[in-house]
Structure formats: C-alpha cells, structure tokens
MDAnalysis code that builds the backbone (N, CA, C; Angstrom):
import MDAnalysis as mda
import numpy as np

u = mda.Universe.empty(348, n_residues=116, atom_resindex=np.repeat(np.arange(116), 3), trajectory=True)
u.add_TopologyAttr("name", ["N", "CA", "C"] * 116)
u.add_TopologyAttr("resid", np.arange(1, 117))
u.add_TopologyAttr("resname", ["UNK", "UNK", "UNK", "UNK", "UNK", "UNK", "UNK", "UNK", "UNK", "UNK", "UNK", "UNK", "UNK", "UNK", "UNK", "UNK", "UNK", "UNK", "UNK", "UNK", "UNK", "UNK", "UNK", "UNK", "UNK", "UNK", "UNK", "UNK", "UNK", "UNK", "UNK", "UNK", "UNK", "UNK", "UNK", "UNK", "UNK", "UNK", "UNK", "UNK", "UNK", "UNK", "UNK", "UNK", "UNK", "UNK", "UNK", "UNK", "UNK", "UNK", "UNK", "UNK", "UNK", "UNK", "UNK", "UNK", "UNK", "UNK", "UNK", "UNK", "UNK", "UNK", "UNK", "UNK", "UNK", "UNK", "UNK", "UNK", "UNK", "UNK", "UNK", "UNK", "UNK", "UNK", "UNK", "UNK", "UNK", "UNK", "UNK", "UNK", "UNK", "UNK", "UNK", "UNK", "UNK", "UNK", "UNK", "UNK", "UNK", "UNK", "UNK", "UNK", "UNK", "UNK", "UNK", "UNK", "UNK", "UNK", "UNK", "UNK", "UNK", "UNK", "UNK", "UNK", "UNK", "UNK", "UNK", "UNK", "UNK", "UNK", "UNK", "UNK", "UNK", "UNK", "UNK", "UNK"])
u.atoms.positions = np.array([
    [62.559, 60.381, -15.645],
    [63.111, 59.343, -14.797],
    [64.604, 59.575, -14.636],
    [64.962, 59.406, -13.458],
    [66.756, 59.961, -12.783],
    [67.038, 58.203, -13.820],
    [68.737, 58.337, -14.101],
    [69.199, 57.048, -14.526],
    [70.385, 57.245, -13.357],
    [70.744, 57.567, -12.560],
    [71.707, 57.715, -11.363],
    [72.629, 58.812, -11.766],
    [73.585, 58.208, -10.925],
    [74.877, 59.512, -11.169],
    [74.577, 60.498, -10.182],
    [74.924, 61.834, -10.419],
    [74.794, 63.202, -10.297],
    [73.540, 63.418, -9.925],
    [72.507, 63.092, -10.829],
    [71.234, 62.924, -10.918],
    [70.638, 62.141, -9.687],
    [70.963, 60.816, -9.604],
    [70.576, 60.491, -7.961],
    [71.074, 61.244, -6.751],
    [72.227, 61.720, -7.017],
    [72.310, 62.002, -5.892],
    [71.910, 63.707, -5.785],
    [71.405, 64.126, -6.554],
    [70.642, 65.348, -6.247],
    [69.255, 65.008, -5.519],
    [68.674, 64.063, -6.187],
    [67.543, 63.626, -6.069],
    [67.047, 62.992, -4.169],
    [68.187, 62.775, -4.224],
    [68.892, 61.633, -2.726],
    [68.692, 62.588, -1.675],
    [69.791, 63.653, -1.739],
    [69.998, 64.710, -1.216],
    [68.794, 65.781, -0.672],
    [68.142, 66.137, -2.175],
    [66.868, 66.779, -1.987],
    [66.049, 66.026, -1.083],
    [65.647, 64.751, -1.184],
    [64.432, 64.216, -0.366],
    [64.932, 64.044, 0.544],
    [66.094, 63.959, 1.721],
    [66.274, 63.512, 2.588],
    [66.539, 64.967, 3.810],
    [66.339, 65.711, 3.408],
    [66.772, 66.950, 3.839],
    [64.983, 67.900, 4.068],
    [64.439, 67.317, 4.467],
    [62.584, 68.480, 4.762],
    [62.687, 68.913, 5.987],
    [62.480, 70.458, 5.364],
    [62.468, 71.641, 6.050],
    [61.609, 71.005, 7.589],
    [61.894, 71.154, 8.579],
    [61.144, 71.038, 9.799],
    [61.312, 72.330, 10.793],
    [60.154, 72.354, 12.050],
    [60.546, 73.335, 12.768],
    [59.636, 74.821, 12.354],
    [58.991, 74.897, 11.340],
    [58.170, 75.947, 10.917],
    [57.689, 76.513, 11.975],
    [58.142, 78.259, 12.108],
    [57.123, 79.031, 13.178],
    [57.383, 80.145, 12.419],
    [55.995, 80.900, 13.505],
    [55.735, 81.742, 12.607],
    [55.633, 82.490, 13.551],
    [55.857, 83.959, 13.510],
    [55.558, 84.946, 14.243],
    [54.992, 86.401, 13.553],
    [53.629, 86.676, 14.235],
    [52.782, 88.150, 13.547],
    [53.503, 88.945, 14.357],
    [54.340, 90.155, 13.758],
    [54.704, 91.467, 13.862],
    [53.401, 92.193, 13.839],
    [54.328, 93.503, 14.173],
    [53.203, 94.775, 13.796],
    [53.424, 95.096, 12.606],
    [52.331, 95.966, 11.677],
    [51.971, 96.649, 10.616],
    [52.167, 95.551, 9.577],
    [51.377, 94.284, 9.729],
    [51.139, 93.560, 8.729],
    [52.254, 93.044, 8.471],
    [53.216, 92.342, 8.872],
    [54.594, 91.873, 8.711],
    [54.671, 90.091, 9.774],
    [54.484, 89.283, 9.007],
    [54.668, 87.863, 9.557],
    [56.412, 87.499, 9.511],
    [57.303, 86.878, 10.264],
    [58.571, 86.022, 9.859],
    [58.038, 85.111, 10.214],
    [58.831, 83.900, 8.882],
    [58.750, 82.469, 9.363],
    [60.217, 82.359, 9.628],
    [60.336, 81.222, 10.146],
    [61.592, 80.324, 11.262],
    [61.323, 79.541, 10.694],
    [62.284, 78.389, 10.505],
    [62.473, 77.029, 9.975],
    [63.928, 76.613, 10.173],
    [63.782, 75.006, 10.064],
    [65.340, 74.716, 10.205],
    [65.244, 73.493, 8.988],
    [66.326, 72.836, 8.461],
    [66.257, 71.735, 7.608],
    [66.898, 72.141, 6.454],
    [68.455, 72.772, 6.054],
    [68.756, 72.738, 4.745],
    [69.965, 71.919, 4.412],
    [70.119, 71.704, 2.724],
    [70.987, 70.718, 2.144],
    [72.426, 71.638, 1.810],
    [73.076, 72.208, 3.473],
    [74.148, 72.711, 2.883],
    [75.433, 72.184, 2.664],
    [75.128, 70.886, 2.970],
    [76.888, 70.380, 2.402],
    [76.842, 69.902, 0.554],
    [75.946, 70.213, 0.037],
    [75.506, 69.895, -1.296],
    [76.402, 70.641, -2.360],
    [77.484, 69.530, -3.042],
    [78.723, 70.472, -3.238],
    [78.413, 70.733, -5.119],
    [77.790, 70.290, -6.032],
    [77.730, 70.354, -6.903],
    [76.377, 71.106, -8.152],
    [76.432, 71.851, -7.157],
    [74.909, 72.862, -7.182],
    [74.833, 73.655, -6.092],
    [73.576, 73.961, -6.029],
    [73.090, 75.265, -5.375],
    [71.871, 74.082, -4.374],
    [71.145, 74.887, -3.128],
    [70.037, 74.367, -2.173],
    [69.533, 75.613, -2.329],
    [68.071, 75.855, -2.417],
    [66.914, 77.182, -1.902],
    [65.643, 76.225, -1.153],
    [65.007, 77.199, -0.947],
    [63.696, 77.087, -0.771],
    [62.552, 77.697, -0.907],
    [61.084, 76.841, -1.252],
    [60.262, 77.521, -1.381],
    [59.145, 77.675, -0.516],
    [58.717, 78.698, -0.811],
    [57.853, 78.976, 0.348],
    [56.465, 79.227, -0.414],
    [55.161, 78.762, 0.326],
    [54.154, 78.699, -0.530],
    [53.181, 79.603, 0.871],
    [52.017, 80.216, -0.062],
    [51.365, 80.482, 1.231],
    [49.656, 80.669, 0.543],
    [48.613, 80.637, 1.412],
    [47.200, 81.457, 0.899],
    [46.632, 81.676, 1.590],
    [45.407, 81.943, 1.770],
    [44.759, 83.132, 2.432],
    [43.229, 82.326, 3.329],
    [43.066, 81.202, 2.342],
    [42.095, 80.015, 3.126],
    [42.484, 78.747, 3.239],
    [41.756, 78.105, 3.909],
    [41.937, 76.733, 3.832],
    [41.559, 75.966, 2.830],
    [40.825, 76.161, 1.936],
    [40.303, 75.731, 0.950],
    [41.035, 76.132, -0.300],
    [41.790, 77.393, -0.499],
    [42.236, 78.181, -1.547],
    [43.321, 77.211, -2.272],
    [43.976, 77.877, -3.088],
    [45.097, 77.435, -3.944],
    [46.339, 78.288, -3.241],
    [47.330, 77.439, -3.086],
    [49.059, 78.115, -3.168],
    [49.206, 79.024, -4.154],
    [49.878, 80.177, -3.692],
    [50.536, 80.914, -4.543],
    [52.310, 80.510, -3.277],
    [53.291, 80.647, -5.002],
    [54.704, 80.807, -4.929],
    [55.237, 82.298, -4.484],
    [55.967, 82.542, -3.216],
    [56.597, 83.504, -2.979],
    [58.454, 83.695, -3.917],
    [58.534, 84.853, -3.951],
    [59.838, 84.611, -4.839],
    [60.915, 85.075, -4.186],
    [61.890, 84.222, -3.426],
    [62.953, 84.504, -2.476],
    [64.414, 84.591, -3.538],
    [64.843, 85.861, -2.901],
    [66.357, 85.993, -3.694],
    [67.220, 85.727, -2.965],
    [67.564, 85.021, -3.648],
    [68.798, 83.633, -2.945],
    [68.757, 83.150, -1.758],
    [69.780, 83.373, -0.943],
    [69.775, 82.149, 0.712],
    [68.929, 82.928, 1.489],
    [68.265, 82.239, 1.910],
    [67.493, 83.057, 3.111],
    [67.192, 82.684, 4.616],
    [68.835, 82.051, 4.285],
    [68.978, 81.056, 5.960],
    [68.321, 81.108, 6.354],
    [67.202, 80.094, 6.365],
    [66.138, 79.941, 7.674],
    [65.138, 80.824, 8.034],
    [65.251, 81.896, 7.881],
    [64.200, 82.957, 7.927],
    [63.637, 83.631, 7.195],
    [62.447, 84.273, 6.867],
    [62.176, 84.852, 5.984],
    [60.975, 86.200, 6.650],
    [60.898, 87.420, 6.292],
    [59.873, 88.344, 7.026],
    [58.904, 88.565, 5.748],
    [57.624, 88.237, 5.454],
    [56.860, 89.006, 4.821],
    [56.166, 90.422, 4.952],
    [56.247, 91.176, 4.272],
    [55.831, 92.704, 4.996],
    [54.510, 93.276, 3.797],
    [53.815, 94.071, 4.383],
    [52.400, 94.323, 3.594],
    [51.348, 92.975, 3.544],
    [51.353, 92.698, 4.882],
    [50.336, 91.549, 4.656],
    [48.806, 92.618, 5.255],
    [47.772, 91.938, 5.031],
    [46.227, 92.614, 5.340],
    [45.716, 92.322, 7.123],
    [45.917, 93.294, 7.714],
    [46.038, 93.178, 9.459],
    [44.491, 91.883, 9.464],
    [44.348, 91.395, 10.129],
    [43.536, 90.498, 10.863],
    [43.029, 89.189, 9.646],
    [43.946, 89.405, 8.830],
    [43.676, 88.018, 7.181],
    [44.458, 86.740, 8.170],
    [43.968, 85.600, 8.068],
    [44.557, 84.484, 8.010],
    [45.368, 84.001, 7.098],
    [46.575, 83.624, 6.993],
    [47.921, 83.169, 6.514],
    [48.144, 81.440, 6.640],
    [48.038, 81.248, 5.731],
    [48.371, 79.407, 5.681],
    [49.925, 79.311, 4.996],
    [50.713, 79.216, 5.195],
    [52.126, 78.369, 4.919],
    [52.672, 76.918, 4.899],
    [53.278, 76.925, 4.175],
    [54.438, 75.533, 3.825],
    [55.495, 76.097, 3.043],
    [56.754, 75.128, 3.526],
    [57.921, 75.519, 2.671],
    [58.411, 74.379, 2.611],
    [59.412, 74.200, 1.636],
    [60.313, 73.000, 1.151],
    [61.736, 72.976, 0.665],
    [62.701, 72.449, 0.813],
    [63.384, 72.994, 0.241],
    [63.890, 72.499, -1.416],
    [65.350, 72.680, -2.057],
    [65.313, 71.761, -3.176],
    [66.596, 72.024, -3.144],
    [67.269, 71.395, -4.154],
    [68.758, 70.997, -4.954],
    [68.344, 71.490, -6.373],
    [69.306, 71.792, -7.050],
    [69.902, 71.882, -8.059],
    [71.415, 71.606, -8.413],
    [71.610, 70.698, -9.179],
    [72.540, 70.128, -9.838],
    [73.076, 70.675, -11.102],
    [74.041, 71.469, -10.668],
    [74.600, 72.409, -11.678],
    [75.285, 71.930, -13.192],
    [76.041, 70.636, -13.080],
    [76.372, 69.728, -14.090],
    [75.344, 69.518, -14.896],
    [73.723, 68.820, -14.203],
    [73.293, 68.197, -15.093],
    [71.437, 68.835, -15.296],
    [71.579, 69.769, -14.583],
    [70.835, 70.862, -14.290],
    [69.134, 70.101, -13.847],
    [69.346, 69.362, -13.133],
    [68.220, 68.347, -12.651],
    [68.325, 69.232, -11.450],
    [66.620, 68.945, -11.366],
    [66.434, 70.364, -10.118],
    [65.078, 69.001, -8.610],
    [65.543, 69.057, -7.801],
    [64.782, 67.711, -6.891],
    [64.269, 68.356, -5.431],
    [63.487, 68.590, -5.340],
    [62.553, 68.721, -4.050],
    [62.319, 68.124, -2.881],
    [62.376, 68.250, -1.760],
    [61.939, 67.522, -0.391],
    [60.424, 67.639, -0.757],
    [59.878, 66.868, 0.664],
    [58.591, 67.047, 0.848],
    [58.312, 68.043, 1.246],
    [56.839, 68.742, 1.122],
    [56.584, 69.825, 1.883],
    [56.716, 69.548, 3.665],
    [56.804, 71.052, 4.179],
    [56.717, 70.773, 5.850],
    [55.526, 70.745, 6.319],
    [54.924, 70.801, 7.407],
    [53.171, 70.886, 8.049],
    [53.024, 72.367, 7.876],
    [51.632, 72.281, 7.285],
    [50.832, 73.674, 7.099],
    [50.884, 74.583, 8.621],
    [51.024, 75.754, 8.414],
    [51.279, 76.814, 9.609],
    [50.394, 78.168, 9.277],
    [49.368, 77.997, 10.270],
    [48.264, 78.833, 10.541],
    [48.647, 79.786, 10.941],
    [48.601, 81.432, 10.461],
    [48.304, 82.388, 11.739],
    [47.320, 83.494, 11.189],
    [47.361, 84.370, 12.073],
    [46.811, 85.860, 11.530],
    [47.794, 86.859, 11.839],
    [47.905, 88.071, 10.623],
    [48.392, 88.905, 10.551],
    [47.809, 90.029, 11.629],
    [49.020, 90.792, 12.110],
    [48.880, 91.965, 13.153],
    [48.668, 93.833, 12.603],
])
C-alpha cells in the first residue's frame, strides 16, 4: 500500500499516462514494428520504460519482451515465423528512484497481425 509522498506521485503519474495509438506494421523477412504514443516524460525523479507483451494465440499466455532502455515509441521485432499470428499490448511504467517504488499504467488494446 503507497502512504503518499514520492510514492503517490509515482503511482499518479504512472496511471495517468496509457500508452495509446498502438500500430503495427509486418515488414519483410519476419520483422513486425510497433508505433505507439503515450509516455511519462516530464517524470523528474526516476526513470519511465515500457513494456511490451506479446503471444502467438488468442487463448495463450503473455510472454515479456526485454527492451534496453528508451525506445521512444517504437520498437522493430526481427526473427518472427512468416505467416504466425502476433497478439500485442504494451504499457508503460515509472520508477521512483528515491524510494524505488516501481507503478504501471493500464495495458493498451490488444493488436492483431501476421508476420511477413
């Protein structure tokens, strides 16, 4: 449980800030970019990332992609399986470097495609 401070307002910050705008575009040789807009960059006492989740059915489980550091808004996956269906969501978060409380937006709407 946040007791305020630092702590709310990471918390504040994080939820008010969801990633919107998700697109997606299939390249050639198995290579998807997503597009997105929605980050917490005036967030002066920590760090903002995001995560990006993706799987392979509609039914399946998320797996976590692992992004190194800012990845303004875009991201290209490469070695995906030509004609597999791709399900996505991303979110972003805060971290609060003082008090090392880490706070999440909501996820964005799931984004369908197939790989090329």
């Amino acid at each position: 449980m946040l007791s305020g401070g630092k702590d709310q307002i990471a918390c504040t910050v994080a939820t008010s800030v969801k990633v919107t705008g998700l697109k997606a575009t299939a390249l050639s040789k198995g290579r998807i970019q997503l597009k997105w807009t929605g980050y917490p960059t005036n967030y002066k006492n920590g760090y903002s990332r995001y995560v990006i989740e993706y799987k392979t059915s509609a039914k399946g489980a998320y797996k976590r992609l692992k992004l190194s550091g800012d990845s303004n808004g875009s991201y290209t996956l490469k070695s995906l399986k030509k004609g597999k269906t791709y399900y996505f969501r991303i979110r972003s978060y805060v971290k609060d470097t003082n008090s090392y409380v880490k706070a999440y937006s909501s996820y964005s709407k799931v984004l369908k495609i197939k790989a090329k």
